[in-house]
C-alpha positions in Angstrom: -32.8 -23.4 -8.5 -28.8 -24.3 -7.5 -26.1 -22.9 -9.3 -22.2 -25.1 -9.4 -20.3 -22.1 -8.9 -16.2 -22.6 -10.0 -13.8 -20.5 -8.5 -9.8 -20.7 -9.9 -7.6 -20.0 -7.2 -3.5 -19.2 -8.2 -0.6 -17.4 -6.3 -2.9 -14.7 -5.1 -3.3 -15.4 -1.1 -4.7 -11.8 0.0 -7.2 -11.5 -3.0 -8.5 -15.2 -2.1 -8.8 -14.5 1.6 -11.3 -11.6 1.0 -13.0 -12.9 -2.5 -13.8 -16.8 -1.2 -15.3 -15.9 2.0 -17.8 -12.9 0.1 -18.7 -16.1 -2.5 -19.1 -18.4 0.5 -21.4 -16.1 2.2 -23.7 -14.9 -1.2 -24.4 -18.5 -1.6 -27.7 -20.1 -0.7 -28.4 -23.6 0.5 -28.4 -25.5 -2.6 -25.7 -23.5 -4.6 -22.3 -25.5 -4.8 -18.9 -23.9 -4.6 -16.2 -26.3 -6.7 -12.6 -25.3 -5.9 -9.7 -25.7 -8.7 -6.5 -24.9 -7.2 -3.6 -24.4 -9.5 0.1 -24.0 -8.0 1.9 -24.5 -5.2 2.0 -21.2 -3.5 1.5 -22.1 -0.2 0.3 -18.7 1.5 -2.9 -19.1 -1.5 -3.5 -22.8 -0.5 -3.7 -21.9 2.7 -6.4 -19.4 2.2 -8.0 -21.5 0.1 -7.7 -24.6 2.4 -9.1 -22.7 5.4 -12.4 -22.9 4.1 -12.7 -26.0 2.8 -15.3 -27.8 5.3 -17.4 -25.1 4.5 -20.9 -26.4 3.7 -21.0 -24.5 0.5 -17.8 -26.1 -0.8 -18.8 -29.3 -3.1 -15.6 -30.5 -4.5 -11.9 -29.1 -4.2 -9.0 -30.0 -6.6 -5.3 -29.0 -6.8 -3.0 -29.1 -9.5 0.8 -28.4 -8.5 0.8 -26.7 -12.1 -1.0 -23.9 -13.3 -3.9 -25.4 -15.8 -5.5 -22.0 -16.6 -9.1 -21.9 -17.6 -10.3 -24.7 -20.0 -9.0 -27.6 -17.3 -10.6 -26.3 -14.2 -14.1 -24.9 -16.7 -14.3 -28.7 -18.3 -14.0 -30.1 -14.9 -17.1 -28.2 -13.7 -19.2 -28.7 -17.2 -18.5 -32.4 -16.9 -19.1 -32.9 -13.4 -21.9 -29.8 -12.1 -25.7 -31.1 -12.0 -27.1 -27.6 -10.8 -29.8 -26.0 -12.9 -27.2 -23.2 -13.8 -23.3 -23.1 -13.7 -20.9 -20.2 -13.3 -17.5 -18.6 -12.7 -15.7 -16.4 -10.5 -12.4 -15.2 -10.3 -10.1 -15.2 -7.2 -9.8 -11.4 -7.5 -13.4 -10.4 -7.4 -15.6 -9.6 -4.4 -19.6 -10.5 -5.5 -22.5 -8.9 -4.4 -24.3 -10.6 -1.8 -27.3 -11.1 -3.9 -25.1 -12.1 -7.3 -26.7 -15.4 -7.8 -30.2 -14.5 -7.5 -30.0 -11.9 -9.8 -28.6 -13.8 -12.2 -30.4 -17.0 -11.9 -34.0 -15.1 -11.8 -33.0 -13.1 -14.6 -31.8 -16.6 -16.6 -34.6 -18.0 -15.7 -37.3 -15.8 -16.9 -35.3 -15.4 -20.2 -34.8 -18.5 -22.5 -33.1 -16.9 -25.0 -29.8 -15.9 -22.8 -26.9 -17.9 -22.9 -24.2 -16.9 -21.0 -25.4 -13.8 -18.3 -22.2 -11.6 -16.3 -21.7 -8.4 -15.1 -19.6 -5.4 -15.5 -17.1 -5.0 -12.9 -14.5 -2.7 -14.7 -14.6 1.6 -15.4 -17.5 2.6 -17.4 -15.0 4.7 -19.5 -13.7 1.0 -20.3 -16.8 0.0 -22.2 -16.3 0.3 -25.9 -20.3 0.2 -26.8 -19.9 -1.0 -30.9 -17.9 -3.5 -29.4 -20.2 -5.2 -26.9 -24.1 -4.3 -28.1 -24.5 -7.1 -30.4 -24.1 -9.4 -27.6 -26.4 -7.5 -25.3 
């Protein structure tokens, strides 16, 4: 299986130093990493530029203005081919093993949509909130 994985980089140079390296390194050889840049912050291209012949690195794109989510998501949805897409944010560090978990688990499971996983406080969960979607 090979998973298009999108990460949204913006004005955050010491998060993206430390998060695309960890998302680099968790990905196997057929997973894709696609780049969307927004800004001009020149400290979080560079971060983000460092890495860019990186074999894991499919496609990279930079928009001098900040283009939030549905831009950057559509771009990925329109152009990934991978059996299984997904997202992660310039602030999170993901476990080595990330994509195999949640590719086996997808794929043993029509019925899911869309899989994450919890990275906030447990005393942040609001349970009648979030268990009709579990």
């Amino acid at each position: 299986m090979s998973v298009d994985v999108l990460m949204i980089t913006y004005d955050r140079a010491e998060y993206v130093a430390l998060s695309l390296p960890r998302l680099l390194s968790s990905c196997g050889p057929t997973d894709r990493v696609w780049l969307w840049h927004n800004g001009d912050d020149r400290p979080t291209l560079d971060a983000v530029s460092e890495h860019l012949d990186h074999p894991r690195v499919h496609e990279f794109h930079h928009s001098p203005e900040n283009k939030r989510l549905r831009e950057p998501t559509n771009w990925l949805w329109t152009h990934a081919t991978g059996d299984f897409v997904a997202k992660v944010d310039d602030d999170c560090l993901v476990a080595e093993d990330w994509i195999d978990r949640l590719s086996t688990v997808h794929a043993a499971h029509d019925r899911f949509g869309a899989l994450g996983s919890w990275r906030f406080h447990d005393d942040e969960l609001v349970e009648d909130a979030f268990t009709r979607k579990v």
